[in-house]
C-alpha positions as CSV (number, residue, x, y, z in Angstrom):
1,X,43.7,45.0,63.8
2,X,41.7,45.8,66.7
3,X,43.8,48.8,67.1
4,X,42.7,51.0,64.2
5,X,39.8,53.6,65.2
6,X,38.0,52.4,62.4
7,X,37.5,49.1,63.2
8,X,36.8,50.1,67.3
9,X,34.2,52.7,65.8
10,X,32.8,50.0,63.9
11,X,32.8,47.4,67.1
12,X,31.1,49.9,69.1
13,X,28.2,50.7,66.2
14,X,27.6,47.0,66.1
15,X,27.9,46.6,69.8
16,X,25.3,49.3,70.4
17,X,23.3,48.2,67.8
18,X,23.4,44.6,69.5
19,X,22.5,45.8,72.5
20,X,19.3,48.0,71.0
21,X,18.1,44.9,69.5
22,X,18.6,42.7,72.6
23,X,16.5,45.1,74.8
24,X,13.8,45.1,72.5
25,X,13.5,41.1,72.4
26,X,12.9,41.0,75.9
27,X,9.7,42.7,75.2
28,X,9.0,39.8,73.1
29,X,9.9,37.0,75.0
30,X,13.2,35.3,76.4
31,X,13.4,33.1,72.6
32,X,13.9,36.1,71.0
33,X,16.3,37.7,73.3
34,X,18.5,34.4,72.5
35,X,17.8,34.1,69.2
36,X,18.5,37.8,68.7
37,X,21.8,37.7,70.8
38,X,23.4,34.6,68.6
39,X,22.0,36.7,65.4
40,X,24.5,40.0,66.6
41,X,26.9,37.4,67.5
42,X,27.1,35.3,64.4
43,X,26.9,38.8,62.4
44,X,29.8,40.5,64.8
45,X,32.0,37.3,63.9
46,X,31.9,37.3,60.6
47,X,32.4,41.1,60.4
48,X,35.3,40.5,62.0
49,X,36.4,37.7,60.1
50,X,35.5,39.6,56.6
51,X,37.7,42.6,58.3
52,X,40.8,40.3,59.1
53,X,40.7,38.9,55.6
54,X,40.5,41.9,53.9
55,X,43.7,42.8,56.6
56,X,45.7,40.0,55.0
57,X,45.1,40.4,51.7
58,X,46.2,44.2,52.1
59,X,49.1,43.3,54.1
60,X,50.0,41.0,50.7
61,X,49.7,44.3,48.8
62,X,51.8,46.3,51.3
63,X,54.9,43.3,50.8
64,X,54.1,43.6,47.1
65,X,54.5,47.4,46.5
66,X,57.6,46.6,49.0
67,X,59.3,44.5,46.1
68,X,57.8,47.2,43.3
69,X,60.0,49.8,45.3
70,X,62.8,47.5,45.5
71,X,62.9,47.1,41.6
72,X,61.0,43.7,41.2
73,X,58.8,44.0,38.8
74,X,57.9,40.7,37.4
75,X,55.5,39.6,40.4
76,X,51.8,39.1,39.1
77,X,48.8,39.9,41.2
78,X,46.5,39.9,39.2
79,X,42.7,38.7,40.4
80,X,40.1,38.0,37.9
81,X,37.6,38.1,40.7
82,X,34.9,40.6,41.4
83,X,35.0,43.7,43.9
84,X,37.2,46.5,45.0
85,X,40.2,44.4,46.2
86,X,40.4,42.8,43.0
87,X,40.0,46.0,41.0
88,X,42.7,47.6,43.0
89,X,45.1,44.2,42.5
90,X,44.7,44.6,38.9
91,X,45.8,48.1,38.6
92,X,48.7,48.0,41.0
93,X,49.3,45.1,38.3
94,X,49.4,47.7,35.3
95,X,51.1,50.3,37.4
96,X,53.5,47.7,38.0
97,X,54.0,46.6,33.8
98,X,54.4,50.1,33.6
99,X,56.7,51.0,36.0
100,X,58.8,47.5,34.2
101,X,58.6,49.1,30.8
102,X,59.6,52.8,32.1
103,X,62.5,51.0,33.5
104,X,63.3,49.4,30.7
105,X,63.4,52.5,28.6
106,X,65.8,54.2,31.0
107,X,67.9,51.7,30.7
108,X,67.9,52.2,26.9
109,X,68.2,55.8,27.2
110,X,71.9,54.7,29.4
111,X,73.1,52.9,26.8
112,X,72.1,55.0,24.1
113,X,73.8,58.2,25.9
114,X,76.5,56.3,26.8
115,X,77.2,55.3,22.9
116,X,76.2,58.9,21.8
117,X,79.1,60.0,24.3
118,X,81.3,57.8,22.9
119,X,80.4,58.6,19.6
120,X,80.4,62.3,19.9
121,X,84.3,61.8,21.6
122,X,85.4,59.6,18.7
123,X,84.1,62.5,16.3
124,X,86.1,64.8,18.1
125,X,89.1,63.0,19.0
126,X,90.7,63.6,15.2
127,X,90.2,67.1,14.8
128,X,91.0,67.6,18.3
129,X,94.3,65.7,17.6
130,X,94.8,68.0,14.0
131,X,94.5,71.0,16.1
132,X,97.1,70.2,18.9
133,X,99.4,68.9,16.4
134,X,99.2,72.2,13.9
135,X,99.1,74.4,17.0
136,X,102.5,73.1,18.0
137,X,104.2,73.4,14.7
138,X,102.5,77.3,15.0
139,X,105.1,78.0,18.2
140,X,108.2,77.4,15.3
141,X,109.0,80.7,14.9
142,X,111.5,79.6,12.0
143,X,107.9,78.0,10.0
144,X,107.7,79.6,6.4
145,X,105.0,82.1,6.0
146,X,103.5,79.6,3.6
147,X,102.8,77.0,6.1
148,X,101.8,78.9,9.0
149,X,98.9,80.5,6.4
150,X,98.3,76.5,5.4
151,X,98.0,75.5,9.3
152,X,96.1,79.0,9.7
153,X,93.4,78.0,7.1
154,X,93.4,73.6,8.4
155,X,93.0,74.7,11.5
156,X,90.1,77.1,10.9
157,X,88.0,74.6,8.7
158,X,88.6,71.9,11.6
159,X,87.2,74.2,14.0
160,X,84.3,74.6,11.4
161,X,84.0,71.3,11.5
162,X,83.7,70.6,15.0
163,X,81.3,73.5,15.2
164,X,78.6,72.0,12.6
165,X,79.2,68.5,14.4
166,X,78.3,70.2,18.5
167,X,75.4,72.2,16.5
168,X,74.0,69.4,14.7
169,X,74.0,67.4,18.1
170,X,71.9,69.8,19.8
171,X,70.0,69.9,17.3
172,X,69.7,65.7,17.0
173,X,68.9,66.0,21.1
174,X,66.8,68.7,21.2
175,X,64.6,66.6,18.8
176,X,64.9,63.4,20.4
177,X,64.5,64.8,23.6
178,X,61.2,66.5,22.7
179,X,61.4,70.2,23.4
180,X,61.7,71.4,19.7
181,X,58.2,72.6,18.6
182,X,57.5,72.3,15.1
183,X,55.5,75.0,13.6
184,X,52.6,74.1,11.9
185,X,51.9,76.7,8.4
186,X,51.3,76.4,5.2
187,X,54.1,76.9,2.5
188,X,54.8,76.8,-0.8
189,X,57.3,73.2,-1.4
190,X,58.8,75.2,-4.5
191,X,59.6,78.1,-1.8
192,X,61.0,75.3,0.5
193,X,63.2,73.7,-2.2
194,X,64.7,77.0,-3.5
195,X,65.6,77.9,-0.3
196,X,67.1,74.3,0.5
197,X,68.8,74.4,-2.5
198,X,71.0,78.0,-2.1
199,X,73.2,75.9,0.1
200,X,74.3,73.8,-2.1
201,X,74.3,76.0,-5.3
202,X,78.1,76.7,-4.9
203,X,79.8,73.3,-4.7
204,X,77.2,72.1,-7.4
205,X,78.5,74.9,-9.6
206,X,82.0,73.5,-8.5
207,X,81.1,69.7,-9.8
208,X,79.6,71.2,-12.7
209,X,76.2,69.1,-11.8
210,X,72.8,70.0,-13.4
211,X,69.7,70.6,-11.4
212,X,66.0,69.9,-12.4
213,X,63.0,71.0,-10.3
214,X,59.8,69.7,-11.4
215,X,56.2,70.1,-9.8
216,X,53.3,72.5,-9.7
217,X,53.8,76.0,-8.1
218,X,50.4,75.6,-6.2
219,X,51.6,72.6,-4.4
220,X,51.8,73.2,-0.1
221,X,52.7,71.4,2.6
222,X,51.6,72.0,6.1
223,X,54.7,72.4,8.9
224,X,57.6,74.1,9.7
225,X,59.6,75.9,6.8
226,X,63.0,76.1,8.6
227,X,63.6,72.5,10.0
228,X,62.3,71.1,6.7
229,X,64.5,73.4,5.1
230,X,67.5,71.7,7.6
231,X,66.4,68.6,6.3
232,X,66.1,69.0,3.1
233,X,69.9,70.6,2.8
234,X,71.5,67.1,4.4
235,X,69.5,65.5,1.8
236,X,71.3,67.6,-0.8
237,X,74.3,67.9,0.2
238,X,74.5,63.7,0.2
239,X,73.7,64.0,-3.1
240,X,76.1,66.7,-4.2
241,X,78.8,65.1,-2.5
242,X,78.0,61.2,-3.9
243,X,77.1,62.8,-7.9
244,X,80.2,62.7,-9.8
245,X,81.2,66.1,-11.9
246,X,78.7,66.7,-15.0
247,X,75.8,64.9,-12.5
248,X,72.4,65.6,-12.4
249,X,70.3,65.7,-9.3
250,X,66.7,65.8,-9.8
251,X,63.9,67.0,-7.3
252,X,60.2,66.5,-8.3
253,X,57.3,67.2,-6.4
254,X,53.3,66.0,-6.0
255,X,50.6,66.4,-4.0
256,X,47.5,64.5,-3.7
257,X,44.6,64.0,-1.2
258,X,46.8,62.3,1.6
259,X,50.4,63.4,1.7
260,X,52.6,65.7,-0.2
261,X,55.8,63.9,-1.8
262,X,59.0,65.1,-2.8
263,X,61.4,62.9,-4.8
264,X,65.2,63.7,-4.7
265,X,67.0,61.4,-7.7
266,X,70.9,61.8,-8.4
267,X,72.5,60.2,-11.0
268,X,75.3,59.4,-8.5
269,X,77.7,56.2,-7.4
270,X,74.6,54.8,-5.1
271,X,74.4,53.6,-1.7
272,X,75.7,49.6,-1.2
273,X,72.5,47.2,-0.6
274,X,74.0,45.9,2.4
275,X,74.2,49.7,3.8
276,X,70.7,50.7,2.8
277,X,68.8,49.7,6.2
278,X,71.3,51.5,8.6
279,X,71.7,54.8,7.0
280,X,69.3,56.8,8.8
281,X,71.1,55.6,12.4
282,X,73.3,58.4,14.0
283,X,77.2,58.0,13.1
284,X,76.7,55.4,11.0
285,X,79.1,55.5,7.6
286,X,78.8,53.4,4.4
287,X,81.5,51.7,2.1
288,X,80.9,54.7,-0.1
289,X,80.9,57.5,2.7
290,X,83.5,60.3,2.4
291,X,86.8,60.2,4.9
292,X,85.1,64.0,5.9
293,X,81.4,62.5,6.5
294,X,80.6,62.2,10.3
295,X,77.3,60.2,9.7
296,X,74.7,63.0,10.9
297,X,73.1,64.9,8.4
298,X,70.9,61.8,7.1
299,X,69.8,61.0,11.1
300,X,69.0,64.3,11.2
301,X,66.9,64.4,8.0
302,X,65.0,61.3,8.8
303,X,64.4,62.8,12.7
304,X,62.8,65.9,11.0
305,X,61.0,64.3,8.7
306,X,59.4,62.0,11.2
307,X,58.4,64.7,13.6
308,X,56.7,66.2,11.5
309,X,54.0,63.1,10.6
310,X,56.5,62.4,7.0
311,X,57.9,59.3,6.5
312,X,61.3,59.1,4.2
313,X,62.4,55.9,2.8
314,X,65.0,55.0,0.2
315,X,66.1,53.5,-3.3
316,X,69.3,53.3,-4.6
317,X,71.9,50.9,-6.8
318,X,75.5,50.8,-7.2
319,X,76.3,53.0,-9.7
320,X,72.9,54.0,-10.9
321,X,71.9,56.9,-8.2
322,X,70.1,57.2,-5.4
323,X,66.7,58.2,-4.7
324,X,64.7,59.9,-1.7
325,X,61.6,59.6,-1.5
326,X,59.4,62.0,1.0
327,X,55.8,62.1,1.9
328,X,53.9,64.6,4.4
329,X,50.8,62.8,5.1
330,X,48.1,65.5,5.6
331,X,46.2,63.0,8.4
332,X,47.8,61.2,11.2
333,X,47.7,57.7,9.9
């Protein structure tokens, strides 16, 4: 202690100020040249008494941020009492808790990209396998023309495949990660929904399913036309594919002072009660899922939706259709 400047500096202050004071009792008489030189001691003790307690209890924070950096961050040091020490204890204290739940999440962000990876190769592992299989029956050069146009055409829709699955991942991360910025503009929901809906027009035409729009051509909504556009095609195309031939799939839409809804209703086979709560989590497949499905285009949806300050929930029963129902709040609530 005694060697930091600051304390010295502060010794020799009090010890020239002790010495003033002394020199100037004598002019009194010798009393107050004792009483004054006990007074400076007494008051140089206890400074440096106060200044080796305040040492110890910072040397008590020192080994504390010690364990922080070690990764202990359960200690408590909290001190309900008054002045700067304490002030500083208590906010090493939150730094700490926050440090703890920083950690926490990085752990969670492991696990979840380690099940993501794990995912994403299980996803590719089959068409992968498809592919090396077909491209090996391609090197018969005895195959009938036939086949080798079959193989041709399987292998071009798995690569298709693969291609929507590694573009609709970067698209999943690039959300969860952040760094898409959705635009904020107003736009017509009947422009959105006829847009949404040219994707789907063919294979609809296909199952021979009917379509009904329903809503108010003055109705807005206020964000970004092309990922609500991406969001509300996954949306359709679950309903195209789970809407048996002569279907119908309905889509209605509302506004009203706090959000602007959107209700898409098929008349399709219907998602299983106990499935309802999971089908919004990435790679996830139902008891009525196709073999083809991959689990994405819903997590997507719902990701889009929810970055955007919507919310998206669900209503279905077996046999009786499904229902989304979407809401664009026009406040952050």
């Amino acid at each position: 202690m005694l060697r930091n400047p600051e304390v010295q500096k502060l010794l020799l202050v009090m010890g020239l100020v002790s010495l003033i004071a002394v020199l100037a009792a004598f002019l009194i008489s010798m009393s107050a040249v004792w009483l004054v030189l006990f007074t400076c001691m007494v008051l140089v003790g206890s400074s440096l008494w106060f200044t080796r307690w305040r040492y110890r209890e910072i040397e008590k924070l020192s080994h504390y941020l010690r364990k922080i950096s070690g990764g202990e961050y359960s200690l408590d040091v909290r001190d309900n009492q008054e002045g700067e020490l304490s002030i500083l204890k208590n906010e090493i204290y939150k730094l700490t808790l926050m440090l703890g739940e920083q950690k926490s999440l990085l752990q969670q962000d492991k696990v979840y990209l380690t099940n993501s990876i794990s995912d994403i190769s299980h996803q590719l592992k089959t068409p992968l396998t498809s592919l090396m299989v077909m491209a090996d029956l391609l090197r018969d050069a005895n195959l009938p023309a036939e086949k080798r146009a079959e193989f041709t055409r399987t292998i071009r829709v798995q690569l298709e495949r693969m291609e929507w699955l590694v573009s609709s991942l970067l698209k999943l991360s690039k959300i969860d990660a952040g760094t898409v910025e959705f635009k904020k503009a107003p736009f017509s929901v009947k422009r959105l929904i006829e847009k949404a809906v040219q994707a789907v027009l063919v294979p609809m035409d296909i199952k021979e399913q009917t379509l009904v729009l329903e809503g108010e051509d003055e109705i807005t909504f206020l964000g970004d036309l092309n990922w609500t556009i991406e969001a509300l095609i996954n949306l359709l195309k679950n309903a195209v594919e789970h809407t048996p031939v002569g279907g119908e799939i309905r889509i209605s839409f509302e506004e009203n002072v706090l959000f602007t809804k959107i209700l898409i209703t098929d008349t399709g086979k219907g998602i299983a009660k106990e499935d309802l709560p999971y089908i919004f989590q990435r790679f996830y497949k139902g008891k009525n899922a196709s073999d083809e499905s991959v689990g994405i285009g819903l997590a997507m949806a719902h990701s889009i939706i929810t970055s955007q300050n919507g919310d998206i929930q669900v209503k279905s029963e077996q046999d009786r259709g499904t229902q989304f129902q979407i809401k664009f709040y026009k406040q952050i609530i």
